[in-house]
VMD Tcl script that draws the C-alpha trace (Angstrom):
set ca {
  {-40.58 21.05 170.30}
  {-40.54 22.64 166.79}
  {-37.28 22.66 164.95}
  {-34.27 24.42 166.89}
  {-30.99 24.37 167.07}
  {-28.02 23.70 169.78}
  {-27.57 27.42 170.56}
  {-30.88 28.14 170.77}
  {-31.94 30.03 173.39}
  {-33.98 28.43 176.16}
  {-35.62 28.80 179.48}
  {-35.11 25.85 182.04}
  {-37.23 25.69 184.44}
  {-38.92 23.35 187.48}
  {-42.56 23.26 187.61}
  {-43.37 22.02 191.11}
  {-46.32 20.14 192.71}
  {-47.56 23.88 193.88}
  {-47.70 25.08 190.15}
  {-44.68 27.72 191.10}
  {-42.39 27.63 188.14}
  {-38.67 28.25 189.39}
  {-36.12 29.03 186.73}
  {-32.72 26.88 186.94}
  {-31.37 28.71 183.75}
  {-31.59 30.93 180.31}
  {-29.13 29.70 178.13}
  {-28.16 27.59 175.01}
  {-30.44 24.57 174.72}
  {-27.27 22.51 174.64}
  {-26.32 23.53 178.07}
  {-29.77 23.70 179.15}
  {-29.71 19.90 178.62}
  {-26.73 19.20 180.40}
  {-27.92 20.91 183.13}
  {-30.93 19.31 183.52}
  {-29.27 15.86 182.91}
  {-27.60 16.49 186.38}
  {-30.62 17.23 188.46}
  {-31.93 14.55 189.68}
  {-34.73 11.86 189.15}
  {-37.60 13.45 191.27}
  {-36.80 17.45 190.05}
  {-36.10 15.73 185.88}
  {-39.41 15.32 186.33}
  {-40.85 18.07 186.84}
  {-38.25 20.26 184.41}
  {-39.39 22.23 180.47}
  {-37.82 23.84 178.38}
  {-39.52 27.12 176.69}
  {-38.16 28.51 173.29}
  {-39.79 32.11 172.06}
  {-42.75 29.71 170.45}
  {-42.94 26.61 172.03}
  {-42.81 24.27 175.75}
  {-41.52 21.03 176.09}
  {-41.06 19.00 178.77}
  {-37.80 17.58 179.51}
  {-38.63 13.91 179.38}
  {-40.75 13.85 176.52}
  {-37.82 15.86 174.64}
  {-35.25 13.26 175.95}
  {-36.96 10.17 174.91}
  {-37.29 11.44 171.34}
}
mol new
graphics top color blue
foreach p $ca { graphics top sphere $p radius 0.5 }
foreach p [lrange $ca 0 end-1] q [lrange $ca 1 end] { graphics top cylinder $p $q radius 0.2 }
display resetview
């Protein structure tokens, strides 16, 4: 993800196995994180986070 910031503004969301994208949350990447901390194993993997210019997904953010 390029360089952002805690309050950053961010769209969570779950992309699942049928390529629907369901949004968990907009919010500050902060508590975007914590939220997707608590989801669990199976749905982690399937979460991103989208700034105004960029995707990530939530594992490859974490493991940075």
């Amino acid at each position: 993800m390029r360089s952002t910031y805690d309050n950053a503004t961010v769209r969570l969301y779950h992309l699942g196995d049928d390529g629907a994208a369901r949004t968990i949350m907009y919010g500050p990447l902060s508590q975007a994180l914590h939220v997707a901390e608590q989801q669990s194993v199976e749905v982690q993997d399937g979460l991103f986070l989208a700034t105004d210019n960029d995707v990530v997904a939530y594992l490859d953010l974490i493991e940075n």
